[in-house]
TILO-31804 format. One record per residue (C-alpha): residue number from 1; x, y, z; residue in one letter. Coordinates in nm, 3 decimals. Each point is the difference from the previous one (the first is absolute). Example, Ala and Ser with C-alpha at 12.3 -4.5 7.8 and 13.67 -1.06 7.14 Angstrom:
<nodes>
node kekol: 1&xx: 1.230&yy: -0.450&zz: 0.780&vexlum: a
node kekol: 2&xx: 0.137&yy: 0.344&zz: -0.066&vexlum: s
</nodes>
This chain:
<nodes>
node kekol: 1&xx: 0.087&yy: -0.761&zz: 2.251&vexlum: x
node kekol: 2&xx: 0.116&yy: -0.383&zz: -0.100&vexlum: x
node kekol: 3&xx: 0.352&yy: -0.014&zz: 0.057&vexlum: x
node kekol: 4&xx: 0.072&yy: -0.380&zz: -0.139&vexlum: x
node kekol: 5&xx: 0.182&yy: -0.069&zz: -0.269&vexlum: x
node kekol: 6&xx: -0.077&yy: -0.320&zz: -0.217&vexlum: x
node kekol: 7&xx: 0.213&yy: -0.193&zz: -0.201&vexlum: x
node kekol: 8&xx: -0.167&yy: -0.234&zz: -0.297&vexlum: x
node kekol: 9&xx: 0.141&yy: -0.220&zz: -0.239&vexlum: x
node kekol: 10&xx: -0.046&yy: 0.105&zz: -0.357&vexlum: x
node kekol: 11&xx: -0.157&yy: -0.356&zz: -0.102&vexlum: x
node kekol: 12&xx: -0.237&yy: 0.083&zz: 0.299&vexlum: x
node kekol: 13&xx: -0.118&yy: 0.354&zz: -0.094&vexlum: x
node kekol: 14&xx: -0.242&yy: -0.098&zz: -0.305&vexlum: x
node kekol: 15&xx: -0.225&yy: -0.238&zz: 0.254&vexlum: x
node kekol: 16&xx: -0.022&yy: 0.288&zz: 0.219&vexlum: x
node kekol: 17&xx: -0.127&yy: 0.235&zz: -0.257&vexlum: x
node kekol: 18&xx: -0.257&yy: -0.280&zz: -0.134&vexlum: x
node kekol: 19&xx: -0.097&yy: -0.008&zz: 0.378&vexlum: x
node kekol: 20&xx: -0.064&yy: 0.368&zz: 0.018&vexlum: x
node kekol: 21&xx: -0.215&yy: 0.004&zz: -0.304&vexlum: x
node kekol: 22&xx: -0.186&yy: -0.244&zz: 0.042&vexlum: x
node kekol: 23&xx: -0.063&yy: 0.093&zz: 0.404&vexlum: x
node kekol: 24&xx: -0.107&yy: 0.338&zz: -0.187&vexlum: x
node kekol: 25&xx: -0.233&yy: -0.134&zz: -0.280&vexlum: x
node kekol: 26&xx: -0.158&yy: -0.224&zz: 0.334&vexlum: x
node kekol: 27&xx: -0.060&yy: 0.368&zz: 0.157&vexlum: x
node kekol: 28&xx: -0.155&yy: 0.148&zz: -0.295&vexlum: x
node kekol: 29&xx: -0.239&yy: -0.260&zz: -0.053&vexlum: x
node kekol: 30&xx: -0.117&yy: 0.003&zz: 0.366&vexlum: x
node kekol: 31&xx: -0.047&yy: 0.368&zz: -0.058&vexlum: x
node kekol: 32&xx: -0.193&yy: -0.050&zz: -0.280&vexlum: x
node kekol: 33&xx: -0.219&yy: -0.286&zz: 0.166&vexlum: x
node kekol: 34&xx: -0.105&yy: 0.284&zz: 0.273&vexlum: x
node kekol: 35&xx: -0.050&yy: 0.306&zz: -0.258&vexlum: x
node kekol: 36&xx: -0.234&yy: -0.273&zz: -0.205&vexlum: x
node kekol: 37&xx: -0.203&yy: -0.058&zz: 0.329&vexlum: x
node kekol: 38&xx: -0.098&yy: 0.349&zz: 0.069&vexlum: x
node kekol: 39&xx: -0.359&yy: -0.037&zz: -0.214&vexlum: x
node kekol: 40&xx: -0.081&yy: -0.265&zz: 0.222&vexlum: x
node kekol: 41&xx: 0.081&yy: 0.180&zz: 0.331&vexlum: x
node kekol: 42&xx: -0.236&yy: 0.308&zz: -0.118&vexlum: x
node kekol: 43&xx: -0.281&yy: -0.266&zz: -0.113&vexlum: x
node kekol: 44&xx: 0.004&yy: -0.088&zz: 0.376&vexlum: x
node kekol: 45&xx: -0.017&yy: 0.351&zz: 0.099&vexlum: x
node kekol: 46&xx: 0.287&yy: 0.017&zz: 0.232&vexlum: x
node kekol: 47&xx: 0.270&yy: 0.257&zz: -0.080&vexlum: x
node kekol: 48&xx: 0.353&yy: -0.120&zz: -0.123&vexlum: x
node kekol: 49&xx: 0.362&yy: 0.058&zz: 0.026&vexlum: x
node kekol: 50&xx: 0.059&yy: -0.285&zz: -0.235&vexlum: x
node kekol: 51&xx: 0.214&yy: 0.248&zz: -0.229&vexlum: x
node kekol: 52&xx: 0.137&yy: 0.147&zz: 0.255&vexlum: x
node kekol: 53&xx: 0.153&yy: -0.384&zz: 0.128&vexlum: x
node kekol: 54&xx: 0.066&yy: -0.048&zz: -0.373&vexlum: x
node kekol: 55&xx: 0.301&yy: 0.239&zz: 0.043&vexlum: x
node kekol: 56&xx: 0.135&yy: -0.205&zz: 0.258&vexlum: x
node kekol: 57&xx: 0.047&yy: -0.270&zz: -0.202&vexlum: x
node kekol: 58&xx: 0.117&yy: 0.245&zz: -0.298&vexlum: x
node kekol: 59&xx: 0.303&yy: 0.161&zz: 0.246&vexlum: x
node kekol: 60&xx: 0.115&yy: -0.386&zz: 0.011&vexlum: x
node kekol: 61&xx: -0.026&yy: -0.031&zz: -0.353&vexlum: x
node kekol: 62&xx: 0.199&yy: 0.300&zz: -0.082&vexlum: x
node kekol: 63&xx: 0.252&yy: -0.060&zz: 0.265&vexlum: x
node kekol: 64&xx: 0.025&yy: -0.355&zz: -0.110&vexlum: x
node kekol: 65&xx: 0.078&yy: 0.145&zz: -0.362&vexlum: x
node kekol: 66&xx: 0.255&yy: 0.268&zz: 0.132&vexlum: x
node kekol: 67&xx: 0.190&yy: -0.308&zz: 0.179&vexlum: x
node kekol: 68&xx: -0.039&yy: -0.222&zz: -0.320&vexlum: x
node kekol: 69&xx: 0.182&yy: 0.338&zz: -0.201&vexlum: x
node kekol: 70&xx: 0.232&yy: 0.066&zz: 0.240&vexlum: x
node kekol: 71&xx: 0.132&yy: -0.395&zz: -0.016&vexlum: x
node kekol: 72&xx: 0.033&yy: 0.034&zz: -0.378&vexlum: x
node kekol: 73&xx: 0.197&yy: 0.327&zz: 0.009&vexlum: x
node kekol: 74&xx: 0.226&yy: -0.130&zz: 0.221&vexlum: x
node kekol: 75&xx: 0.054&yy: -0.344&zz: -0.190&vexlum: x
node kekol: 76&xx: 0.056&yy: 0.173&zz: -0.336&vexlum: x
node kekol: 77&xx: 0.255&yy: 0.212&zz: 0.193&vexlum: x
node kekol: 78&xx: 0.153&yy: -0.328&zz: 0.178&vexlum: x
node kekol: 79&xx: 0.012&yy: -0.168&zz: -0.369&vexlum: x
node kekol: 80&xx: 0.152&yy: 0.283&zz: -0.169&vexlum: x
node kekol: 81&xx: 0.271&yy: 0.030&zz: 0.242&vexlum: x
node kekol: 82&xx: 0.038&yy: -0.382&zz: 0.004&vexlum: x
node kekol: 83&xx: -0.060&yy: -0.036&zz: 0.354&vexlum: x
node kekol: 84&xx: -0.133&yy: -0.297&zz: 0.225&vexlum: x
node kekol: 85&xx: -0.240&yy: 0.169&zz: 0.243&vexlum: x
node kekol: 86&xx: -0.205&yy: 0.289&zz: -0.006&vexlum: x
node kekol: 87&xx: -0.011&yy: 0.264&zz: 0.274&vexlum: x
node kekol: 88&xx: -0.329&yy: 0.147&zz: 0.112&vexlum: x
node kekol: 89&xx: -0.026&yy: 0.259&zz: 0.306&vexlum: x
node kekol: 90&xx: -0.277&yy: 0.084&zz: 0.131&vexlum: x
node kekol: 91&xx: -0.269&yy: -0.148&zz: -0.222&vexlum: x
node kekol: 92&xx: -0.114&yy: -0.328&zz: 0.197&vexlum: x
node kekol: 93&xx: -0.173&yy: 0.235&zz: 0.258&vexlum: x
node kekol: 94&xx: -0.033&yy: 0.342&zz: -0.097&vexlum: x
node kekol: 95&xx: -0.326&yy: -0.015&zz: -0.165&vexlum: x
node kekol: 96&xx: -0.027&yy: 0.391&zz: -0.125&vexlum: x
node kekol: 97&xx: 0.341&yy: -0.058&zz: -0.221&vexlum: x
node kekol: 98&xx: -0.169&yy: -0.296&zz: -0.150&vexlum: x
node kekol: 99&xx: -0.339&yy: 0.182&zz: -0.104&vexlum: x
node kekol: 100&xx: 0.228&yy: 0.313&zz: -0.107&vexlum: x
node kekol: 101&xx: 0.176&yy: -0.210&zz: -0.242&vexlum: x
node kekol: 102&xx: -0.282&yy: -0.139&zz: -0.105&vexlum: x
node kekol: 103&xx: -0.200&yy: 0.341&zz: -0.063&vexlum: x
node kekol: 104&xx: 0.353&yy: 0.166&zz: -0.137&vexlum: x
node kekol: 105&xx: -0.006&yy: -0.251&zz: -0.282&vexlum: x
node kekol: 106&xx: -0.399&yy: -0.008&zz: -0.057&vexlum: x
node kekol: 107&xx: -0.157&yy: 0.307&zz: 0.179&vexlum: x
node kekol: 108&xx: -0.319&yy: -0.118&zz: -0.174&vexlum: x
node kekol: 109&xx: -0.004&yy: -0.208&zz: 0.353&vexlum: x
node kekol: 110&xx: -0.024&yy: 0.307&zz: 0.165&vexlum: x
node kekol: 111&xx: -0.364&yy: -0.017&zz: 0.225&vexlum: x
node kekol: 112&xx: -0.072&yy: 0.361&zz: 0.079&vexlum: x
node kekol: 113&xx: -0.174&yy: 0.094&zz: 0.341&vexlum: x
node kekol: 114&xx: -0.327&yy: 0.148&zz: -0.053&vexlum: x
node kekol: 115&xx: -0.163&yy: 0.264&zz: 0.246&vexlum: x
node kekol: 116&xx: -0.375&yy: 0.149&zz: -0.035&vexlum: x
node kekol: 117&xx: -0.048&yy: 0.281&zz: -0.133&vexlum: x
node kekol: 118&xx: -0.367&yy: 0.031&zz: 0.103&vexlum: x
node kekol: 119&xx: -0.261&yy: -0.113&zz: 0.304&vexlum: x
node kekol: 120&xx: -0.188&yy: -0.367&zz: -0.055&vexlum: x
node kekol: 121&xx: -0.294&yy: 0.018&zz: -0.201&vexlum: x
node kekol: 122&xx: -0.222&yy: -0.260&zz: -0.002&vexlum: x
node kekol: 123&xx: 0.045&yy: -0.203&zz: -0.364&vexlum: x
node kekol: 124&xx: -0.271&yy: -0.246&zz: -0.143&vexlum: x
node kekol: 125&xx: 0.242&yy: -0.257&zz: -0.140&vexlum: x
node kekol: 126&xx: -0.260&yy: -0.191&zz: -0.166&vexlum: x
node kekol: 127&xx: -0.390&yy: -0.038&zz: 0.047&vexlum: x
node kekol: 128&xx: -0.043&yy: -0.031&zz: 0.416&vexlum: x
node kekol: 129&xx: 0.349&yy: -0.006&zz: 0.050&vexlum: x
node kekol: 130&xx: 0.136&yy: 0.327&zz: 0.136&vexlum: x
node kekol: 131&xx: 0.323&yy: 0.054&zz: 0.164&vexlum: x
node kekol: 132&xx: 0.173&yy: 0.318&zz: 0.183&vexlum: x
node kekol: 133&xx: 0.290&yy: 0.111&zz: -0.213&vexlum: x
node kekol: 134&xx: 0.199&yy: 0.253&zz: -0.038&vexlum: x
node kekol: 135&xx: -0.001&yy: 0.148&zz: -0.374&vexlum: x
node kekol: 136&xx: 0.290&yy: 0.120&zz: -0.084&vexlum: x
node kekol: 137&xx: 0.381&yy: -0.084&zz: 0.103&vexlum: x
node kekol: 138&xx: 0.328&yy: 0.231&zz: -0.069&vexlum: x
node kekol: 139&xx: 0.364&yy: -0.248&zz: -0.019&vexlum: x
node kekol: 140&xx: 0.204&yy: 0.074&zz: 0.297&vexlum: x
node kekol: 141&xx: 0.337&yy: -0.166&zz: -0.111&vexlum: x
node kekol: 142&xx: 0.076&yy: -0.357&zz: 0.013&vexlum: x
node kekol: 143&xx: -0.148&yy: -0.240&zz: 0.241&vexlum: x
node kekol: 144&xx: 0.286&yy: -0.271&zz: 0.016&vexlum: x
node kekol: 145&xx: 0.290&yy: 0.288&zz: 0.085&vexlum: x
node kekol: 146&xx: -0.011&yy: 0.055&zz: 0.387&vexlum: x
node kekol: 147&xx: -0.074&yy: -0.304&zz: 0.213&vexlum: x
node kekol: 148&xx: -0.249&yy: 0.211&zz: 0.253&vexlum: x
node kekol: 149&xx: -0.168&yy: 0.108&zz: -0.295&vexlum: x
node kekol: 150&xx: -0.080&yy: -0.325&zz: -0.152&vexlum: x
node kekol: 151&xx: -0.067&yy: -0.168&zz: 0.353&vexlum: x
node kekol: 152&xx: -0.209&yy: 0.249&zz: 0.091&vexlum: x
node kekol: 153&xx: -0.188&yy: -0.052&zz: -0.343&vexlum: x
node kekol: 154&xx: -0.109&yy: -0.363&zz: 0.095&vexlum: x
node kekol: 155&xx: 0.055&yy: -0.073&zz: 0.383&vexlum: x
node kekol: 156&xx: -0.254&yy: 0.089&zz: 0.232&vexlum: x
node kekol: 157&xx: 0.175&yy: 0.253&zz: 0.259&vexlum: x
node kekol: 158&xx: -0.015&yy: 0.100&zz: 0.359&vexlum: x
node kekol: 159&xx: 0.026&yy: 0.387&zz: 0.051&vexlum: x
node kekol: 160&xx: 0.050&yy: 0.050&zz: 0.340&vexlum: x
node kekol: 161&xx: -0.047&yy: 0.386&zz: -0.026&vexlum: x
node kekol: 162&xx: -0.368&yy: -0.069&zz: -0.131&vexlum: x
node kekol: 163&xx: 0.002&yy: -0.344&zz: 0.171&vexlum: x
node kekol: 164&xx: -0.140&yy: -0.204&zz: -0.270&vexlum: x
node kekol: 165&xx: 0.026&yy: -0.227&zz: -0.216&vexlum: x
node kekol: 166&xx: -0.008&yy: 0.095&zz: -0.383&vexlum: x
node kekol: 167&xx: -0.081&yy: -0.220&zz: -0.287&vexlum: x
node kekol: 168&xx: 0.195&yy: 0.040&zz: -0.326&vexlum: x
node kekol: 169&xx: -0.174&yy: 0.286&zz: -0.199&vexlum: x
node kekol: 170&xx: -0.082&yy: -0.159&zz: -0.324&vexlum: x
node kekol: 171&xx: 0.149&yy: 0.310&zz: -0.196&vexlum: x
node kekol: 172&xx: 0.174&yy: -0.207&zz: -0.289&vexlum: x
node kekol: 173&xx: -0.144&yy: -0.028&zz: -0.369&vexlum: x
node kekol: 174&xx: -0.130&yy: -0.356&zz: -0.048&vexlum: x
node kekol: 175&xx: 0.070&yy: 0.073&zz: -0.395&vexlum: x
node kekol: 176&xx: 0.310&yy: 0.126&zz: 0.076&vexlum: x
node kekol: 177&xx: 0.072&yy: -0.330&zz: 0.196&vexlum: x
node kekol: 178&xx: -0.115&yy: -0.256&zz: -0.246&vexlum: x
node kekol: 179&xx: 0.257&yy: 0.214&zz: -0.325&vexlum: x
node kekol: 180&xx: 0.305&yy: -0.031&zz: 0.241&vexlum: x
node kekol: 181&xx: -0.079&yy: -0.389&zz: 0.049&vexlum: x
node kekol: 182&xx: -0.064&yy: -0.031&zz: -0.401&vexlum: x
node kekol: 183&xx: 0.325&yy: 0.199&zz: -0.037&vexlum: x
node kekol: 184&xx: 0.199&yy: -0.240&zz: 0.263&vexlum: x
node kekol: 185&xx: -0.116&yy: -0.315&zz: -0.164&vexlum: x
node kekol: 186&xx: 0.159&yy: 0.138&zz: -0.374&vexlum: x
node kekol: 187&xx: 0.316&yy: 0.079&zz: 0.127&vexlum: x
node kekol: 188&xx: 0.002&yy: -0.356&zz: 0.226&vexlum: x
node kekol: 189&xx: -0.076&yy: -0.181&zz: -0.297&vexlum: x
node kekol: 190&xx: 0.281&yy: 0.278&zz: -0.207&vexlum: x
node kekol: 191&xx: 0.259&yy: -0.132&zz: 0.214&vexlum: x
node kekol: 192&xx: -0.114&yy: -0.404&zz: -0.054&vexlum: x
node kekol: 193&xx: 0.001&yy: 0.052&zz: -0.391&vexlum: x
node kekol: 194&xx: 0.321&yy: 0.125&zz: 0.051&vexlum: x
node kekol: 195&xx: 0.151&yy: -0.261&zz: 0.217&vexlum: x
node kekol: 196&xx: -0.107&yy: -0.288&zz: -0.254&vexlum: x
node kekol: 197&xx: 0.179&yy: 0.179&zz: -0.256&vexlum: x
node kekol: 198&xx: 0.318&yy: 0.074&zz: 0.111&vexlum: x
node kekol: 199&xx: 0.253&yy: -0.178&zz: 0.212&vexlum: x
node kekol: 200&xx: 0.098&yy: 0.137&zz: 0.331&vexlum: x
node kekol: 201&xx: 0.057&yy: -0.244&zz: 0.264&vexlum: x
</nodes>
């Protein structure tokens, strides 16, 4: 747990949030970029985990937005109480309070964990091109809740107990993916309309 305590001037606070949201519309579009390549990777007939590294970029994204939400709060509190600085505690490193707010306020961000329900069957995803894929998937909660759960969902992993190494098991929905990142990008842009229309800084 992050035990600092920042202190920011007020006239400071709005850059910050502009910062944040535009760190998290740079996340969403690399996420994006590697959910858009995934065609291309099958065409070659390797197997992918492009949607899988998509997420990674996606947890930034959201965090970046729960940071950028958590500024404003704060600031509209600061200016309604005429004060100079803002307070935060234990934002600037606690990355699970930052995608909570962020998922609190738009739970349509929420990216649920997906295990099979079935063996791998063989698939023909198009004329010649076959892959090995499981069917069917049943939501397990949310993927960005528990850090080991998350890690675990894109890092490849020693187990010492089977000693091996494990690749990330491709078990999240590609379409699933790709409506989060359209979802992120509508509220990003949201919160710019709303910024050129009203004064905050």
């Amino acid at each position: 747990m992050v035990d600092k305590i920042w202190k920011i001037p007020v006239d400071k606070v709005i850059y910050g949030i502009q910062k944040a949201l535009y760190n998290s519309a740079y996340f969403q579009d690399l996420a994006v970029g590697h959910l858009n390549r995934i065609e291309d990777e099958l065409k070659k007939g390797g197997t992918h985990l492009l949607n899988v590294h998509a997420v990674v970029f996606l947890y930034y994204g959201i965090e970046e937005l729960g940071k950028a939400i958590i500024l404003y709060e704060e600031l509209s509190r600061a200016k309604e109480n005429r004060d100079s600085e803002i307070t935060v505690k234990q934002y600037v490193g606690d990355h699970d309070a930052k995608l909570k707010k962020a998922k609190e306020m738009y739970p349509e961000l929420i990216i649920h964990n997906f295990q099979p329900e079935n063996d791998w069957v063989m698939t023909e995803l198009r004329p010649g091109v076959k892959m090995s894929q499981i069917e069917k998937f049943v939501p397990t909660g949310d993927l960005l809740s528990d850090f080991k759960e998350r890690s675990n969902s894109w890092l490849a992993t020693w187990y010492p107990e089977r000693s091996t190494w494990e690749e990330p098991e491709n078990f999240i929905s590609e379409d699933q993916v790709r409506k989060v990142a359209e979802k992120l990008d509508k509220i990003i842009r949201e919160w710019h309309s709303w910024f050129k229309n009203n004064e905050l800084g």
